[in-house]
C-alpha positions as MATLAB code, in Angstrom:
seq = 'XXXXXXXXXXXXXXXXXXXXXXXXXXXXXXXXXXXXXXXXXXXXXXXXXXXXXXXXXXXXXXXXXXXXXXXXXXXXXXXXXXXXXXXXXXXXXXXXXXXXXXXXXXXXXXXXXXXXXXXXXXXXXXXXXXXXXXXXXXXXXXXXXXXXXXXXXXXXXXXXXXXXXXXXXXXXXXXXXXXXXXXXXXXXXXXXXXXXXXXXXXXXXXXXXXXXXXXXXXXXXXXXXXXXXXXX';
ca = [
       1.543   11.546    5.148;
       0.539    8.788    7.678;
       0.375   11.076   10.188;
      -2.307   13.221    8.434;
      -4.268   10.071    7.422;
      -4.577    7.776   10.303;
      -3.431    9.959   13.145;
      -3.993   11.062   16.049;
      -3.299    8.018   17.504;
      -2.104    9.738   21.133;
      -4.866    8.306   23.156;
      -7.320   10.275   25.660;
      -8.213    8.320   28.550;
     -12.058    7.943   28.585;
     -14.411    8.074   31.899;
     -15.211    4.635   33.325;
     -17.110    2.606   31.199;
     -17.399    4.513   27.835;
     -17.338    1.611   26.030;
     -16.786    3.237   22.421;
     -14.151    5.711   23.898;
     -12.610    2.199   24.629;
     -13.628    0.616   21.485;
     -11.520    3.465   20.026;
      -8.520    3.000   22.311;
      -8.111   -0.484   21.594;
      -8.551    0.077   17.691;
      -5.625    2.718   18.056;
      -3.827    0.561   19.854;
      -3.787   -2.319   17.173;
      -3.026    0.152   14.814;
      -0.151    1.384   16.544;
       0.984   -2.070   16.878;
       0.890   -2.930   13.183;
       2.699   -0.182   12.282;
       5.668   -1.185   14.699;
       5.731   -4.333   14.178;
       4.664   -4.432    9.726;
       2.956   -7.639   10.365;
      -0.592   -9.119   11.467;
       1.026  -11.840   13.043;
       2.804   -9.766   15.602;
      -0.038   -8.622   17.043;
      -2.110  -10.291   19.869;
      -5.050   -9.787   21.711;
      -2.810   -9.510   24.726;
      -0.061   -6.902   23.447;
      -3.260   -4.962   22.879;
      -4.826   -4.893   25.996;
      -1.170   -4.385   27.527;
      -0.883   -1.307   25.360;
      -4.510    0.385   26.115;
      -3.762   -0.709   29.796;
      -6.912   -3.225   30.028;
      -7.475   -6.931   30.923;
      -7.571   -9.531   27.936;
     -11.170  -10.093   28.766;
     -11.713   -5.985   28.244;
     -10.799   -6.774   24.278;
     -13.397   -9.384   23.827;
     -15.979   -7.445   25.244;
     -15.821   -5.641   21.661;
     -14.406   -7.886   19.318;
     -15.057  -11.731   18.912;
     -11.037  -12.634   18.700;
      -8.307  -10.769   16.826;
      -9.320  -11.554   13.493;
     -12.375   -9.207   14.182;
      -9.962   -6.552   15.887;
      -7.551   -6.876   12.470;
     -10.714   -6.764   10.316;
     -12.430   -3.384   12.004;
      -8.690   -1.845   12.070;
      -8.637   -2.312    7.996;
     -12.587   -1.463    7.810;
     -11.399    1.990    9.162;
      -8.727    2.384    7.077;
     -10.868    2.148    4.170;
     -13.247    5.142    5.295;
     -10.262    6.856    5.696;
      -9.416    6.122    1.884;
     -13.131    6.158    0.933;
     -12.792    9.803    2.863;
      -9.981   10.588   -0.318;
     -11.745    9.408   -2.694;
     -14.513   11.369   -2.211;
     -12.370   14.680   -1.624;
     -10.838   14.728   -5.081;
     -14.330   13.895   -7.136;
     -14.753   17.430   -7.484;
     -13.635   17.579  -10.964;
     -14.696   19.274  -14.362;
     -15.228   15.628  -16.111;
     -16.279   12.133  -15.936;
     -13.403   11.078  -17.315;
     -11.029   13.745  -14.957;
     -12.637   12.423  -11.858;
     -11.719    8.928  -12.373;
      -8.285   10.057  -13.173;
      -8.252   11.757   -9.682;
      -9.631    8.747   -8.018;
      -7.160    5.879   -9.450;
      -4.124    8.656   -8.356;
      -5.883    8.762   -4.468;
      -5.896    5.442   -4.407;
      -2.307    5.144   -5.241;
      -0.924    7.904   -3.632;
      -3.419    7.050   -0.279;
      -1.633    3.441   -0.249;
       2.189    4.832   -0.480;
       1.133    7.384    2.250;
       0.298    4.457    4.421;
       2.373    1.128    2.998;
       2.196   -0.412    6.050;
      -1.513   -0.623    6.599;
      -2.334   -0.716    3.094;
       0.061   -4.549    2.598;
      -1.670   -5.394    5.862;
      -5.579   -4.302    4.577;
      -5.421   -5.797    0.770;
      -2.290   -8.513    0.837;
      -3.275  -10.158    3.813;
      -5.649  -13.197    3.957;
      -9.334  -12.168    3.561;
     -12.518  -13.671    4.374;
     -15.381  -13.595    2.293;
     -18.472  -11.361    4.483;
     -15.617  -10.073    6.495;
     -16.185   -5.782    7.431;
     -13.331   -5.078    5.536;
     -15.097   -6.359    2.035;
     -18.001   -4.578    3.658;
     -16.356   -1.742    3.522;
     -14.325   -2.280    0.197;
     -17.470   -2.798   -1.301;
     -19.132   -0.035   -0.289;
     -16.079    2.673   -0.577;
     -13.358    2.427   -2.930;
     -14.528    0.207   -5.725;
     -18.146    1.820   -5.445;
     -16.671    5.273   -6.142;
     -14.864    3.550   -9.585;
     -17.855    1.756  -10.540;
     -20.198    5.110  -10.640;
     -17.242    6.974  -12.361;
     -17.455    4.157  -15.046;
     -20.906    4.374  -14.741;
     -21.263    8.420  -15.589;
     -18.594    7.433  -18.310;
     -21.166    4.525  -20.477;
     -23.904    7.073  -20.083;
     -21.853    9.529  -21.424;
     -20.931    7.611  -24.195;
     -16.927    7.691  -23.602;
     -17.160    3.886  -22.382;
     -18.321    1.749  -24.441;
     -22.206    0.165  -22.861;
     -21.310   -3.017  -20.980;
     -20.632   -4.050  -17.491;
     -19.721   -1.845  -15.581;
     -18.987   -3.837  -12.364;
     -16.328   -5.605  -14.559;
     -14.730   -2.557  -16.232;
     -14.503   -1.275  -12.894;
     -12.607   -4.234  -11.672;
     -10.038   -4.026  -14.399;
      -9.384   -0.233  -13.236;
      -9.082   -1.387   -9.609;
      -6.610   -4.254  -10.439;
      -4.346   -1.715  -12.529;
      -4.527    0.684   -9.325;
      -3.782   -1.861   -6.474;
      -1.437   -3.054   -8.921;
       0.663    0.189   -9.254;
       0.167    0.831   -5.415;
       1.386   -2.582   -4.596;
       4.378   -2.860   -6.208;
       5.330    1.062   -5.057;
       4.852   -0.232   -1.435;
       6.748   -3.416   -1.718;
       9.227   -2.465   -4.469;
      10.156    1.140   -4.014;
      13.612    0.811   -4.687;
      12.785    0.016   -8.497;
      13.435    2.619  -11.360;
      10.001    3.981  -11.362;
      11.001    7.912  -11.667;
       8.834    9.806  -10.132;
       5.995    8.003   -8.170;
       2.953   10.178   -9.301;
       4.007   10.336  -13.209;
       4.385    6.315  -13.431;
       1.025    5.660  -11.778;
      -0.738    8.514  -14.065;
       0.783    6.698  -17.096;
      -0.471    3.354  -16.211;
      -3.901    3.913  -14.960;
      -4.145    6.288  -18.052;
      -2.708    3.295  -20.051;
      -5.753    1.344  -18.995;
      -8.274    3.717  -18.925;
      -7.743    4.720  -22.437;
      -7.116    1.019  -23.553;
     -10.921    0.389  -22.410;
     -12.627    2.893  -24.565;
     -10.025    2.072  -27.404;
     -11.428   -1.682  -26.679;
     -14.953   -0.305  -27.267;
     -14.173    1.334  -30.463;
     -12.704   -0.915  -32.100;
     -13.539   -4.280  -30.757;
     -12.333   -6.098  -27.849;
     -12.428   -9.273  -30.072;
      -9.741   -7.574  -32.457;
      -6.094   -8.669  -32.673;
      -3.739   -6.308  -31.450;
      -1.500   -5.973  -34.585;
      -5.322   -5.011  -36.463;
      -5.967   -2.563  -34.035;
      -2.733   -1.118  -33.911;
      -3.125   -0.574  -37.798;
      -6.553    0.758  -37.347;
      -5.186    3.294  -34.757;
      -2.345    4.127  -37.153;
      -4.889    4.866  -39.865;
      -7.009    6.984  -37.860;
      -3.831    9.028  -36.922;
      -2.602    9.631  -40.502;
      -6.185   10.803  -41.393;
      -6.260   13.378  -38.779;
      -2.879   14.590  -39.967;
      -3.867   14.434  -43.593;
];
């Protein structure tokens, strides 16, 4: 659980003037503090320092003003989900490894609801380290998925940034509402998310089949008829 993710957050006091043993502490520390308090808001520069034990002026030493702090605390938050990604891509297909990754996303964000409303709810800005780092860890592990998929000829040829995109939306999506709205019918947790991403995933090479430009009562039909002539 969170624990096993983000953790340890127990601190070990560094010798003076290790200034990434520091850099460390006072990442912790926001972290801890976000997690108490559920809100970006609620955290200061000053409750920081007052939780590592430092000055103010010991903060800005490493990070320009909080909105730095917040954005390194979500930057390593997503190497810890690029880090679960990458552990489940060990699969025997294409198509099974992008399965795995869409359910590590989800499960990854109910494991740590807190941090994940804070990292991908909050208010971004553009160049910031946490698109960095969503740009160079989650989505980047969909896109080559997608990728192997069009060369394989199980996605249809097309953009691939884009297709990975609609994937990603349909994953935050599912994770999103699990972390806000948990209290909803969903059954269990793991079976509605593997529905819906599977919903999507096969609605893209469906798409490519048949036509993305095709009504959905035609394509419906044209699924029916396929089905009858496999039964036939």
């Amino acid at each position: 659980m969170l624990g096993d993710v983000i953790q340890p957050l127990k601190r070990r006091r560094a010798p003076r003037g290790s200034g990434e043993q520091l850099r460390e502490e006072i990442l912790d520390a926001a972290t801890e503090l976000l997690l108490e308090t559920g809100h970006a808001k609620a955290v200061s520069i000053r409750s920081v320092a007052q939780r590592v034990g430092v000055t103010p002026p010991s903060i800005y030493l490493h990070f320009a003003d909080k909105d730095a702090l917040l954005d390194a605390v979500c930057a390593r938050y997503f190497e810890k989900l690029d880090e679960q990604m990458q552990a489940v891509s060990d699969q025997p297909s294409s198509i099974e490894v992008l399965r795995a990754q869409g359910l590590a996303y989800v499960r990854f964000a109910r494991d740590t609801p807190e941090l994940y409303r804070i990292a991908t709810m909050g208010e971004g800005r553009p160049g910031s380290d946490v698109d960095l780092t969503l740009n160079s860890s989650a989505f980047m592990h969909l896109r080559t998925s997608v990728e192997a998929l069009i060369a394989e000829g199980v996605y249809p040829a097309g953009d691939a940034t884009a297709m990975a995109l609609e994937l990603w939306t349909a994953a935050h999506g599912v994770a999103a509402m699990l972390v806000a709205k948990p209290y909803l019918p969903w059954g269990d947790a793991e079976e509605f998310a593997d529905r819906v991403l599977r919903a999507v995933c096969l609605g893209q090479i469906v798409g490519g089949m048949i036509g993305t430009d095709v009504a959905p009562s035609d394509t419906v039909a044209r699924l029916k008829e396929f089905a009858e002539g496999i039964h036939q």
